[in-house]
DOBA-914231 format. One record per residue (C-alpha): residue number from 0; y, z, x. Coordinates in steps of 0.05 Angstrom, whole numbers, plus 5000, padded with zeros to 4 digits. Layout:
ATOM   k    Y    Z    X
ATOM NUM    Y    Z    X
...
***
This chain:
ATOM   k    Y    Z    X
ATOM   0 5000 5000 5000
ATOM   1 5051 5018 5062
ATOM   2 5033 4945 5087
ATOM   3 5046 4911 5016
ATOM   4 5114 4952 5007
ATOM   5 5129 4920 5085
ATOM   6 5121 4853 5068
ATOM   7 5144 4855 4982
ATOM   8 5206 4880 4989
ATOM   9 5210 4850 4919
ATOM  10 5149 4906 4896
ATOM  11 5152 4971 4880
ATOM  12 5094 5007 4908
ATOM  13 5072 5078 4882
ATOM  14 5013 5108 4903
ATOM  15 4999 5163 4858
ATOM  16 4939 5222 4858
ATOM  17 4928 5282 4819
ATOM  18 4939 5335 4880
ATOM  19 5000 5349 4888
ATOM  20 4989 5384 4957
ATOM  21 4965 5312 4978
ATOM  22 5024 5278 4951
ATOM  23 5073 5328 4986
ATOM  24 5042 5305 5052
ATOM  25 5046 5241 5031
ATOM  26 5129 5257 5022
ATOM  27 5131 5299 5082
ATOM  28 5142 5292 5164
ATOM  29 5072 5303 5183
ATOM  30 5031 5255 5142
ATOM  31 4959 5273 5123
ATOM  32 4925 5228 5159
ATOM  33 4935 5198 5234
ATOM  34 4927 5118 5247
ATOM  35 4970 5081 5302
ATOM  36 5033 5056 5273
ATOM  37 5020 5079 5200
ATOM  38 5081 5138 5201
ATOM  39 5132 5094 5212
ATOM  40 5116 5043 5170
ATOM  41 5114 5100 5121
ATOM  42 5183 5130 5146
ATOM  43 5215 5068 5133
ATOM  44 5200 5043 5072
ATOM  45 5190 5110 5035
ATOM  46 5233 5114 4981
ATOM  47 5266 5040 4978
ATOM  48 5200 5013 4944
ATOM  49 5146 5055 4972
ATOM  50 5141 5117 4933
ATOM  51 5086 5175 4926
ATOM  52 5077 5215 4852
ATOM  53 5030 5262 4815
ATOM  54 5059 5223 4749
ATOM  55 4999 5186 4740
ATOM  56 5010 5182 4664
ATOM  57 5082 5145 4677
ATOM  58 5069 5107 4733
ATOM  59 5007 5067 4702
ATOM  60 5046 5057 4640
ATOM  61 5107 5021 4685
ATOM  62 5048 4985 4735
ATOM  63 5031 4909 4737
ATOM  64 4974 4922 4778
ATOM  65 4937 4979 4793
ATOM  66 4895 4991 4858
ATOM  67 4833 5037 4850
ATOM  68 4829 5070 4911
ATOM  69 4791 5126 4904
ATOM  70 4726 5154 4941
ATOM  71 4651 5138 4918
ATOM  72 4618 5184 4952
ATOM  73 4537 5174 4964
ATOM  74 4503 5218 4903
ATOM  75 4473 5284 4926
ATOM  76 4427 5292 4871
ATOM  77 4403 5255 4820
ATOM  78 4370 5187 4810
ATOM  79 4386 5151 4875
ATOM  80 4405 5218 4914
ATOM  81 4424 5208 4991
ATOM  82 4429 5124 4977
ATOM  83 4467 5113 4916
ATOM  84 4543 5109 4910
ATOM  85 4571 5152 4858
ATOM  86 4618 5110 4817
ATOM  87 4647 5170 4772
ATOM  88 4714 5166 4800
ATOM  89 4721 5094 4791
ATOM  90 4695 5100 4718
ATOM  91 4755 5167 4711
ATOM  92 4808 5114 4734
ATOM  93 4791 5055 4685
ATOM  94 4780 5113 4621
ATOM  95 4855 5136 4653
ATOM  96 4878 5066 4656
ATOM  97 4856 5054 4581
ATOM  98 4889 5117 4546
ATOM  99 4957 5106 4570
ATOM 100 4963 5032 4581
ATOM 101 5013 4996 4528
ATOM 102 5012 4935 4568
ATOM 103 4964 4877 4605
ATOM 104 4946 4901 4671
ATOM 105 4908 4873 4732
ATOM 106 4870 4927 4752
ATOM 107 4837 4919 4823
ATOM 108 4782 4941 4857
ATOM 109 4790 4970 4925
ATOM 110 4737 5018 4933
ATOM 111 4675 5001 4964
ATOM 112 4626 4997 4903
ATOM 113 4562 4978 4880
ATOM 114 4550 4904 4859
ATOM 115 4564 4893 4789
ATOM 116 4616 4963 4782
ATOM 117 4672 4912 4756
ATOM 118 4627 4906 4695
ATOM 119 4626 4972 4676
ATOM 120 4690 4980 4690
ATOM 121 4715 4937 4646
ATOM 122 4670 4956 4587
ATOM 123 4706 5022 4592
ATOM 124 4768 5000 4590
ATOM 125 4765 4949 4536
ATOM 126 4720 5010 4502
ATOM 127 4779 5063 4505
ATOM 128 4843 5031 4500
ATOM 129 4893 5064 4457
ATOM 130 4939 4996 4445
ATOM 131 4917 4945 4402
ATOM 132 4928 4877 4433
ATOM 133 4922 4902 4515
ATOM 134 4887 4860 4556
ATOM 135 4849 4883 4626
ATOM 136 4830 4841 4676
ATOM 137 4788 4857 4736
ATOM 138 4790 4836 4809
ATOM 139 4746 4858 4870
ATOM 140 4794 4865 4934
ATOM 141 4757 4897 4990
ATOM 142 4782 4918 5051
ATOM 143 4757 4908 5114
ATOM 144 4802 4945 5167
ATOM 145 4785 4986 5214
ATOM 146 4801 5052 5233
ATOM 147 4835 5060 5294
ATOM 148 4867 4991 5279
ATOM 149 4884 4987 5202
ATOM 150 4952 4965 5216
ATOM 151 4939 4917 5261
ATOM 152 4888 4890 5212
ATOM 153 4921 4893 5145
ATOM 154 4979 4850 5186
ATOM 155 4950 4804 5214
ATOM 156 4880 4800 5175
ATOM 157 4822 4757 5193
ATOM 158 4813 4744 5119
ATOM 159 4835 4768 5052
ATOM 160 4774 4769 4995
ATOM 161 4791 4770 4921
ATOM 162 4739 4763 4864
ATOM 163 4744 4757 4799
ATOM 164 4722 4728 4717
ATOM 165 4725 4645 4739
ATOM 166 4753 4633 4664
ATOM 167 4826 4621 4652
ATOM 168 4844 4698 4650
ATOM 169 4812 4714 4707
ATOM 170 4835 4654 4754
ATOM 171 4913 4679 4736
ATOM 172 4900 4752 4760
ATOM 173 4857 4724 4816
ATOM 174 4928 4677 4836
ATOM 175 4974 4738 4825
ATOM 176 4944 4781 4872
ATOM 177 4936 4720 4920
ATOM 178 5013 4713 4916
ATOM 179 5024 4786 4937
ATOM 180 4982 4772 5001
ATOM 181 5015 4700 5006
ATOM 182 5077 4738 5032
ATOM 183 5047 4751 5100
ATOM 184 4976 4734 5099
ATOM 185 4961 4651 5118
ATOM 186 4938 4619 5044
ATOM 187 4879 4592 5079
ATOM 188 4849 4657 5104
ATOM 189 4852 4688 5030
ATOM 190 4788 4669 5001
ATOM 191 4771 4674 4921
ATOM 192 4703 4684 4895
ATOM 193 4674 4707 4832
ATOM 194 4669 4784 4827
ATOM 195 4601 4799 4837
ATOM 196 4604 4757 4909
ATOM 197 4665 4797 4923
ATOM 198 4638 4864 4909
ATOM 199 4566 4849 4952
ATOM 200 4612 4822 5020
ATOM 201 4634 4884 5018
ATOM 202 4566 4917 5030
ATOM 203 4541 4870 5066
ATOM 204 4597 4867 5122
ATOM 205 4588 4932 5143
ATOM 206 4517 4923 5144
ATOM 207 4515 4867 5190
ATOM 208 4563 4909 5234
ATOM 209 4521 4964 5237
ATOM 210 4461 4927 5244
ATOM 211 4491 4894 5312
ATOM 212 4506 4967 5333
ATOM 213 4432 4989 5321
ATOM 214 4406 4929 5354
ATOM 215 4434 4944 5424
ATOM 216 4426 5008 5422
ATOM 217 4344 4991 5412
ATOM 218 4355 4960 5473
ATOM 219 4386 5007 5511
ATOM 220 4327 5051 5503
ATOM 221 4288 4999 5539
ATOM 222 4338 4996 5592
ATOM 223 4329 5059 5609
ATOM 224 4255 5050 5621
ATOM 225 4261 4981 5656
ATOM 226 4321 4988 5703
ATOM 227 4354 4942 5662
ATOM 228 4428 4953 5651
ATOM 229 4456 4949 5573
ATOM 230 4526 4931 5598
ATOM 231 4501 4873 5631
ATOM 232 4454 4852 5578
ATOM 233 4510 4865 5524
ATOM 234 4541 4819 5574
ATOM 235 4499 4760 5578
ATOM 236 4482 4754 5512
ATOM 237 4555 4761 5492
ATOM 238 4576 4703 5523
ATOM 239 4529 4658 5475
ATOM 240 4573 4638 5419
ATOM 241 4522 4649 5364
ATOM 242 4528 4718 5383
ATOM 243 4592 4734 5407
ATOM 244 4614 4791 5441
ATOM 245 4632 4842 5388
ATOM 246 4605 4903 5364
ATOM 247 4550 4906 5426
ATOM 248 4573 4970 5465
ATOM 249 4520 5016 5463
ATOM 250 4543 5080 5457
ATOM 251 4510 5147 5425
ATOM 252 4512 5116 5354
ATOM 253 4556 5098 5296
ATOM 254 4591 5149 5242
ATOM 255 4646 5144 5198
ATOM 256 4651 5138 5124
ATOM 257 4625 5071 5112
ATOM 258 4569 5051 5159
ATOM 259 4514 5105 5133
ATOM 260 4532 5105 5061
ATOM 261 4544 5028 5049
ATOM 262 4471 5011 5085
ATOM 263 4441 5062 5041
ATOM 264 4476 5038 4982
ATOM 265 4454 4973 4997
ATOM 266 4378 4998 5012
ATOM 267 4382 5030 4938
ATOM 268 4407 4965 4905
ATOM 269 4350 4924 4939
ATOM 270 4293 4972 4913
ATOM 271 4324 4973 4846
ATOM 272 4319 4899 4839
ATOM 273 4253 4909 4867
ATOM 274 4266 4886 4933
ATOM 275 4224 4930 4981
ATOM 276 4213 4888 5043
ATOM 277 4293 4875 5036
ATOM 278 4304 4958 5031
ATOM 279 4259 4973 5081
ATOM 280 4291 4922 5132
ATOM 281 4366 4950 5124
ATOM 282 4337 5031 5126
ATOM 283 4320 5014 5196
ATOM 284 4398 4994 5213
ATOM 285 4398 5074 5198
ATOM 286 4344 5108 5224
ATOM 287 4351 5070 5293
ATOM 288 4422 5096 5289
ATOM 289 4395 5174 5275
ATOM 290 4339 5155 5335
ATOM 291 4389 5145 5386
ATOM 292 4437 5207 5367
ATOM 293 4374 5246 5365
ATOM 294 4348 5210 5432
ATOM 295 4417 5228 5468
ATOM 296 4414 5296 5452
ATOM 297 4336 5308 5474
ATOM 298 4349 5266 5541
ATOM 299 4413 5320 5549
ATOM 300 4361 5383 5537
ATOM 301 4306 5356 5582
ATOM 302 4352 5339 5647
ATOM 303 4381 5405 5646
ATOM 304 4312 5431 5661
ATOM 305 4293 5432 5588
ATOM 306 4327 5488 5568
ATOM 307 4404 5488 5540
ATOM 308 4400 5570 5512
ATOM 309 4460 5606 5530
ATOM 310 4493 5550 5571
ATOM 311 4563 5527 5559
ATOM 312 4566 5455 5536
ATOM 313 4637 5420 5541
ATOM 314 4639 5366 5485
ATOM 315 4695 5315 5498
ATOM 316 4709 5274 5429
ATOM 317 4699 5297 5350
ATOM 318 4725 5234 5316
ATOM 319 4670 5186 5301
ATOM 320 4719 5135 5343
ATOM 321 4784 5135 5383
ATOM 322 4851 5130 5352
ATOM 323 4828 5161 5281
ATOM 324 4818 5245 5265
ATOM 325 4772 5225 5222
ATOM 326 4704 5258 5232
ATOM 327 4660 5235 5167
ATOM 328 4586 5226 5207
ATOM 329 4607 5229 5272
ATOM 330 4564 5228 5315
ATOM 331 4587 5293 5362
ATOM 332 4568 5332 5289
ATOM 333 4494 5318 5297
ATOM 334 4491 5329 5375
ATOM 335 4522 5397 5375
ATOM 336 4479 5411 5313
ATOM 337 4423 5398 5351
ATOM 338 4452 5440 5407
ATOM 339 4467 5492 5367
ATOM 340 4392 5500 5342
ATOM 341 4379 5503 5420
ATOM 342 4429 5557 5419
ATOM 343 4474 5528 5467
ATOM 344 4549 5544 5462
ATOM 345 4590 5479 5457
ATOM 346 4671 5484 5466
ATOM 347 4693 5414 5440
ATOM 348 4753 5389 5454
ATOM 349 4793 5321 5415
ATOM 350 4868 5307 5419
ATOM 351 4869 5288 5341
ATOM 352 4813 5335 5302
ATOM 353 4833 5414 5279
ATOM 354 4782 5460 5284
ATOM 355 4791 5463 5208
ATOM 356 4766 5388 5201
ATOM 357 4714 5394 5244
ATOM 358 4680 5454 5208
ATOM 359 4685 5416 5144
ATOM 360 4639 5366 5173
ATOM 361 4593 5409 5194
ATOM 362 4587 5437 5122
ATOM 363 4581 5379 5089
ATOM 364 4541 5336 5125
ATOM 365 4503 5386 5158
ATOM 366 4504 5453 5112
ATOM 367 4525 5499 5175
ATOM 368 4589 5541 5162
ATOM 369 4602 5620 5166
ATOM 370 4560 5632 5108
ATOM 371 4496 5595 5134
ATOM 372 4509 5611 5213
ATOM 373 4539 5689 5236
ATOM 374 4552 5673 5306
ATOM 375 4583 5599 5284
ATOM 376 4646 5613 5321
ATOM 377 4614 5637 5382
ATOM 378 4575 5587 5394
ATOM 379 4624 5520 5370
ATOM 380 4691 5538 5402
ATOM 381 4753 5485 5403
ATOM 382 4803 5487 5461
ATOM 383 4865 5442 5460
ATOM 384 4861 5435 5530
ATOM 385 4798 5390 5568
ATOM 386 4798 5433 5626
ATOM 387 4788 5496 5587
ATOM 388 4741 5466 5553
ATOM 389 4704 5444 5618
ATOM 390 4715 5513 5658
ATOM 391 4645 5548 5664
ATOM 392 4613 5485 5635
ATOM 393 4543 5462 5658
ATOM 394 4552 5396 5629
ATOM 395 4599 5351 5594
ATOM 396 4581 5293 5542
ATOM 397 4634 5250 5512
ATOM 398 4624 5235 5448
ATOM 399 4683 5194 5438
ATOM 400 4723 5132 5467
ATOM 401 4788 5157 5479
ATOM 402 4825 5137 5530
ATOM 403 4855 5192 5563
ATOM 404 4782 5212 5588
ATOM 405 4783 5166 5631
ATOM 406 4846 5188 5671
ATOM 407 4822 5268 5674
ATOM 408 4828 5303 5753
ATOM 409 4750 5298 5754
ATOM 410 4751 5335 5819
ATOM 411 4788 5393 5792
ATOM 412 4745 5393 5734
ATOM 413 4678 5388 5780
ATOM 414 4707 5445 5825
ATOM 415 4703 5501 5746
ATOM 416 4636 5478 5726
ATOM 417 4569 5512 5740
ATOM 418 4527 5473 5786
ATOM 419 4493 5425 5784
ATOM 420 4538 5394 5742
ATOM 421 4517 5336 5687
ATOM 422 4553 5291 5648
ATOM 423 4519 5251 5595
ATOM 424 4559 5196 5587
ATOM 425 4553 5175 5506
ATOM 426 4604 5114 5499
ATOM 427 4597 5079 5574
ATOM 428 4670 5084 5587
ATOM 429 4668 5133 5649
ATOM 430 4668 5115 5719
ATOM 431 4600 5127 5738
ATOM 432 4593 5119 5815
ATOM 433 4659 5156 5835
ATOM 434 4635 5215 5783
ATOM 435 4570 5212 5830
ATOM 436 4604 5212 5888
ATOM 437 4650 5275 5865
ATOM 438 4572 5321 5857
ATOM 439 4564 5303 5783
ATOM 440 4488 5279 5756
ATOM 441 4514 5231 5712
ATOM 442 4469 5199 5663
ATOM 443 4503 5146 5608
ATOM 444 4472 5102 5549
ATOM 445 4423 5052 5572
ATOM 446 4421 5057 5648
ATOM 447 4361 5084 5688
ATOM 448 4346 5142 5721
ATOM 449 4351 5103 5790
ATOM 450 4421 5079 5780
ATOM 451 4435 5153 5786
ATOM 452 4395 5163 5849
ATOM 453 4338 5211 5816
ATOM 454 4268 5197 5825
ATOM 455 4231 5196 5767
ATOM 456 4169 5251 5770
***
């Protein structure tokens, strides 16, 4: 919406939400949420015709088009627990929508959903409406930025996708959303399909992204074992231009919101159409994914001497990937989990997550807070400073890409560690001989045990 109210100055944008703690963020200095180049977009444009209100009621009433942007979470019980989407909140938004509309509106789909949620949607909202006359139409819009680099991709976007009804109602909604985008976005990368085609691409992009993650980091696993190096395999097969170089770093495995819960989603759609062979090929996107968190943190445990009870573990990274806070299924959550059954004491440190966020993750994706764990905040401690959190460390393991790792006073931090000192290296981006050469055992993500100069026994 901050992007939109940037390039229609013509528009007036409103996001609106029922929390009014979240909209007084939303109106405030510190925004609630960190991505590169998002606060002054905000800043700017905040109050000429981007504008942030709990007046729901109001502000649908006055809307052309209406965004529905809300979560749909993967269903904890039920029917389809731990795979399906739950679409509840998008269902809320179109019974909203109906009640208060007095007017046509466009009504777009930005979630990621389900195939076939426009449907229901708009059998609810032709179901409930209060006005005699209103008409609803409904478009599938997904987005497909990245965190980390949303701006950059909502400005300069490799494609725009809109779906929607191919009769002669449909095909105008379809063109007046295309004409929003037309004010930045080239006409030719804004592609139309029909709704159902919109709302699967979805799904199945971040599938096929996830799947290319899982695939080299199957292969990094045989690295290890064959003194093979996954850089330089990621490498050569890169260069081919049926492959292409994206999206093949190995690293300790992927989190964040979508990944996980749009495979799964996906996985439950397939067996409900009776698609096992289909289901069963995109679980394995996710349970290589769990293999290789699961494989870094046993490979950790077993090189120092196979017992981790009582040692000090500094964790550098929370946030499933650089330049986000966000920590939905991050990665670092399931290896200090795993650490934490070993009863190890990890102090993480990560320039962008609170300790607050952090421990929310932990109790929802992995049910461990102050009620489940007594000694929780002895044994996961945050520092806001990477040499505290290394001092009296036996090992380090970076969990995430930032940058600044990179440029720490290694030496220093080698000199306040317990010896020998380790570093498992979970995203590649360290430099591995000059750590060696400092006194570190350095071990990293698809390289072998001699490339560290350790004989294997």
């Amino acid at each position: 919406m901050a992007i939109i109210a940037k390039n229609c100055p013509h528009i007036k944008v409103t996001v609106v939400d029922i929390s009014q703690k979240q909209i007084d963020k939303w109106n405030s200095d510190n925004l609630p949420i960190y991505e590169p180049g998002l606060d002054e977009i905000v800043k700017k444009y905040r109050g000429k015709n981007l504008f942030f209100s709990t007046d729901v009621d109001q502000e649908i009433r006055d809307a052309d088009m209406i965004f529905v942007s809300v979560n749909t979470p993967t269903k904890i019980a039920g029917i389809g627990a731990g795979r399906a989407s739950n679409i509840k909140n998008c269902e809320l938004c179109a019974r909203k929508i109906a009640e208060v509309s007095t007017t046509n509106k466009i009504v777009v789909e930005k979630s990621t959903v389900p195939v076939r949620t426009a449907h229901a949607m708009n059998r609810v909202l032709n179901a409930n409406s209060k006005s005699s006359g209103v008409t609803f139409q409904i478009l599938s819009n997904p987005e497909f930025l990245a965190e980390g680099t949303a701006v950059k991709d909502l400005t300069e976007p490799a494609r725009v996708l809109i779906g929607g009804n191919q009769d002669e109602g449909g095909l105008a909604a379809i063109q007046a959303l295309v004409d929003v985008y037309a004010n930045w976005v080239p006409r030719e990368r804004i592609i139309t399909t029909n709704l159902w085609s919109s709302e699967l691409s979805k799904l199945v992009a971040n599938a096929f992204l996830a799947q290319r993650i899982s695939s080299i980091n199957s292969i990094s696993a045989l690295c290890e074992q064959t003194n093979a190096d996954v850089s330089e395999v990621a490498n050569a097969i890169g260069t081919d231009p049926r492959i292409g170089p994206k999206f093949l770093q190995s690293s300790v495995g992927f989190g964040g919101s979508c990944f996980q819960k749009d495979i799964l989603n996906l996985v439950y759609l397939c067996e409900s159409f009776n698609l096992p062979e289909v289901a069963a090929y995109w679980q394995q996107v996710v349970t290589m994914n769990e293999y290789q968190k699961t494989r870094f943190a046993t490979n950790m445990i077993k090189k120092m001497f196979n017992t981790v009870t009582g040692k000090r573990i500094c964790v550098f990274g929370f946030a499933f990937k650089k330049d986000t806070g966000d920590t939905r299924e991050t990665a670092s959550g399931t290896i200090i989990k795993i650490m934490l059954e070993e009863a190890a004491k990890c102090a993480v440190y990560d320039p962008k997550v609170t300790r607050d966020d952090m421990l929310l993750e932990f109790k929802y994706t992995h049910g461990i807070d102050h009620g489940t764990h007594e000694r929780l905040d002895d044994l996961i401690m945050t520092e806001t400073d990477p040499y505290a959190a290394a001092k009296g460390a036996h090992a380090i393991c970076v969990m995430t890409e930032w940058d600044e790792f990179k440029s720490y006073d290694y030496e220093k931090i080698y000199a306040e560690m317990v010896k020998p000192a380790f570093i498992f290296d979970g995203r590649n981006i360290l430099d591995h001989a000059k750590l060696r050469k400092i006194g570190f055992e350095v071990y990293a993500i698809g390289k072998t045990f001699e490339d560290v100069g350790i004989s294997q026994v």
